[in-house]
C-alpha positions in Angstrom: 0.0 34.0 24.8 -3.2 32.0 23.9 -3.9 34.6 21.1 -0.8 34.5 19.5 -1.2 30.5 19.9 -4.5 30.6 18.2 -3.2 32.7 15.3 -0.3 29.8 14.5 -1.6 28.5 11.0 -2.2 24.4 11.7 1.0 22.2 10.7 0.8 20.3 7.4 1.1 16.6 8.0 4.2 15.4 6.0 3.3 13.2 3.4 4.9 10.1 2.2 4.4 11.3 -1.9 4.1 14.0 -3.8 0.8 14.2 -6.0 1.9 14.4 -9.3 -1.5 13.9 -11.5 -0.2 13.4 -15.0 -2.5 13.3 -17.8 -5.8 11.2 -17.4 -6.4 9.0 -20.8 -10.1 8.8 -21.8 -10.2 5.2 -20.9 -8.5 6.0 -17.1 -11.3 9.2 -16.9 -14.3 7.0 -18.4 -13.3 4.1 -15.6 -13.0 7.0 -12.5 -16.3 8.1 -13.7 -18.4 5.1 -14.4 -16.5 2.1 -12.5 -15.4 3.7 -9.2 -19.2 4.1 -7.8 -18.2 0.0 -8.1 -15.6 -0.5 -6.8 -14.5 2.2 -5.2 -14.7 2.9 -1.5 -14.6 6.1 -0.3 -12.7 8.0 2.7 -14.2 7.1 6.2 -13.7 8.2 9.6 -14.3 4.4 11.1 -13.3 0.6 10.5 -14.9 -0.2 7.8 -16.9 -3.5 7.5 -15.1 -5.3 5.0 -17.5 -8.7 4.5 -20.2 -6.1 4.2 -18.4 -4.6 1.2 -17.4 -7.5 -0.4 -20.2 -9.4 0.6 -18.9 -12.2 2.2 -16.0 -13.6 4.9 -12.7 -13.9 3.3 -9.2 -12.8 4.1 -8.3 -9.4 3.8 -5.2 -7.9 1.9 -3.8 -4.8 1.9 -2.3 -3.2 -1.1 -0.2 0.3 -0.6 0.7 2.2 -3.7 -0.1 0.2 -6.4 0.9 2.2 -9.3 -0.7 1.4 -12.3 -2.4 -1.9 -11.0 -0.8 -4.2 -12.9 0.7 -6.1 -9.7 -2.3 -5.7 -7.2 -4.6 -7.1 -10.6 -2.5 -10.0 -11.0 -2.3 -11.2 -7.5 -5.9 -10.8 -7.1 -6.7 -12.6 -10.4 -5.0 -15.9 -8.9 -6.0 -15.5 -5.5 -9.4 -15.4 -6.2 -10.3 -16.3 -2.3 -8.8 -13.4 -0.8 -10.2 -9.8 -0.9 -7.7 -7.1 -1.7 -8.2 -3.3 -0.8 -5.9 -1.5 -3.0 -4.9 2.3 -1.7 -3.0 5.4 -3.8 -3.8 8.7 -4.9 -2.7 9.1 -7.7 -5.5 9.4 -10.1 -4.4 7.5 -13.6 -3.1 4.5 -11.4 -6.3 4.6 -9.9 -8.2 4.6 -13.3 -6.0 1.8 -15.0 -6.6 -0.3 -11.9 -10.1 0.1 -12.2 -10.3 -0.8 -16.1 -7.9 -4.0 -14.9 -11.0 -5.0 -12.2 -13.1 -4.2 -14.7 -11.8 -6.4 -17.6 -11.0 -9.4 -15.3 -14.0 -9.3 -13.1 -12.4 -8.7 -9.9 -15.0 -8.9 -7.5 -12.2 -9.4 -4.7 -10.5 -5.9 -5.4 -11.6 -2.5 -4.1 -9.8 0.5 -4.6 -9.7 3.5 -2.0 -8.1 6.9 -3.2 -6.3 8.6 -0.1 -3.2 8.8 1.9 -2.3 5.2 2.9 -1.5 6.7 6.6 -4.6 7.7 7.3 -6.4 5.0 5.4 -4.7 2.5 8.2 -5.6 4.6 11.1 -8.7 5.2 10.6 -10.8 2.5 7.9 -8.7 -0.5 9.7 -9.4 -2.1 12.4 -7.0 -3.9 14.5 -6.3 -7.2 14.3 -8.2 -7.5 11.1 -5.9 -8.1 8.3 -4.2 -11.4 6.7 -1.4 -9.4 4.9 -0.3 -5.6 3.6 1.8 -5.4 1.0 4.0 -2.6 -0.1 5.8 -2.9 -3.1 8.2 -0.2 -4.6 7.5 3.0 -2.3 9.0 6.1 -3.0 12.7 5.9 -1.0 12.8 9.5 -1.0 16.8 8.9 -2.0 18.1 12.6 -0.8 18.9 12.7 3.0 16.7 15.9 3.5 13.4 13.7 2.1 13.8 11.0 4.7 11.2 12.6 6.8 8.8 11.8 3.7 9.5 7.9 3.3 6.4 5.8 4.7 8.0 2.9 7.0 9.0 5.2 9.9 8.6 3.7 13.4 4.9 4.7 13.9 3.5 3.6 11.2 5.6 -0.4 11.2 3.5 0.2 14.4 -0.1 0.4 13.0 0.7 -1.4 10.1 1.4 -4.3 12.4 -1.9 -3.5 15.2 -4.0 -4.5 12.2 -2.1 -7.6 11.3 -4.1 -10.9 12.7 -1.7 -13.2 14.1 0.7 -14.8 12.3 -0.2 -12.6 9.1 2.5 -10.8 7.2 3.8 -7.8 6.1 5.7 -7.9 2.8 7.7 -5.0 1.3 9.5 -4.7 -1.6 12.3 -2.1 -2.9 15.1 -1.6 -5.6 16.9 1.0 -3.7 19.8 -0.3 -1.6 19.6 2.7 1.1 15.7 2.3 1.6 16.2 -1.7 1.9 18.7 -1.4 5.1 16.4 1.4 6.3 13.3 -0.6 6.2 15.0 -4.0 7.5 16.3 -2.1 10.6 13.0 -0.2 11.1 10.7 -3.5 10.5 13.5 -5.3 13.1 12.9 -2.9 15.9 9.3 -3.4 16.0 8.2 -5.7 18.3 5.0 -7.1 17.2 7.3 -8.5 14.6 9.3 -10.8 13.5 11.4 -11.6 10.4 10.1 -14.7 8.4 14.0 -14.4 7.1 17.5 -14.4 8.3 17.2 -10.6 6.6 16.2 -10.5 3.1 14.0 -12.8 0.8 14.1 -14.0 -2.3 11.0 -13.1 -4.2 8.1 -15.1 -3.8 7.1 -16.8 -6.6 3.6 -15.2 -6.6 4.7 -11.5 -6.7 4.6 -10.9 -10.0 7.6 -9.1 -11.3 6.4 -5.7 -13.0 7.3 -3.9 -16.3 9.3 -1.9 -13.6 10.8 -3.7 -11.8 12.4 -5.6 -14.9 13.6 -2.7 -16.3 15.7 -2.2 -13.4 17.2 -5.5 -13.0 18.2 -4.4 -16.9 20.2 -1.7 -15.1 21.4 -3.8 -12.7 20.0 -2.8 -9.8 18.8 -5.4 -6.9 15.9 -5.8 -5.4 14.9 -6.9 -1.6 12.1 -8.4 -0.5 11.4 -8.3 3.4 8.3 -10.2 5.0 7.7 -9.9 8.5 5.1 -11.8 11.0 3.1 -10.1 13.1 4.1 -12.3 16.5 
């Protein structure tokens, strides 16, 4: 029995994307090359020591799956008093996010490349975070992909251990489905609570993205859900 055990191949974690690379532009590879060394931080197995990296004490930010940057770099360019770490994997977002630092001198933005899952559970530490924000993640529409989609019950969990009191998780989606999916899960967890009777309008500092305009263009709503960690 404990040989046939040992033989069993390890399970694959199941991921909340699908690593589609696309094409690199020169500008994305030159700025993965020369500008993460800057502002890049790589994987780690602890907390990280955030006022070490950014040299100083200033709130922290969380940014999951920023795409191409344009949002994370537009926040951060107003907000100039809050340090933002900025998580994805996919590799041209990560290079046009770095040419955006670069080009506005964001000294409050650093960008880590890796599954956002593991970046909370391990490079966070508790308690230690003024706000995450998730804006547009994959809803995984098909029934048989909701396995995949990223606000499942453990991770609202973590998400909301590194929260400091009072701070705020913010999530937005266009996808009807993955809005009532992530207002009932977000509900249910008890560290907590909804700054909303439901949804809520958008803020007025969340920029809205190329994206994001194009679907309203389609019609297609979109709910905003911020939640305080109690």
């Amino acid at each position: 029995m404990l040989a046939d055990s040992a033989e069993q191949p390890p399970r694959r974690p199941i991921r909340s994307y699908v690593l589609r690379q696309g094409r690199l532009s020169p500008a994305q590879r030159r700025a993965c090359d020369d500008l993460f060394p800057r502002y890049g931080v790589p994987f780690a197995t602890g907390p990280v020591d955030w006022p070490a990296i950014f040299g100083r004490v200033a709130p922290v930010v969380l940014e999951i799956g920023f795409g191409m940057g344009e949002t994370t770099a537009a926040i951060a360019d107003v907000h100039r008093d809050i340090d933002f770490i900025a998580v994805d994997v996919h590799l041209p977002g990560v290079g046009s996010l770095l040419n955006r630092i670069e080009a506005l001198d964001l000294g409050n933005v650093r960008v880590i490349r890796n599954d956002a899952v593991e970046v909370v559970h391990t490079m966070i530490a508790p308690s230690s975070l003024a706000a995450i924000h998730i804006f547009f993640p994959d809803p995984w529409p098909k029934k048989r992909h909701h396995k995949r989609r990223l606000l499942k019950p453990a991770f609202v969990r973590a998400v909301a251990e590194r929260l400091v009191p009072h701070g705020y998780l913010h999530v937005a989606t266009d996808w009807n489905d993955y809005a009532e999916h992530a207002l009932a899960t977000l509900g249910s967890e008890a560290l907590l609570a909804n700054a909303a009777a439901g949804f809520t309008e958008r803020p007025p500092w969340r920029p809205l993205t190329k994206f994001e305009a194009r679907g309203q263009k389609l019609g297609h709503h979109v709910y905003d859900l911020v939640f305080k960690r109690v």
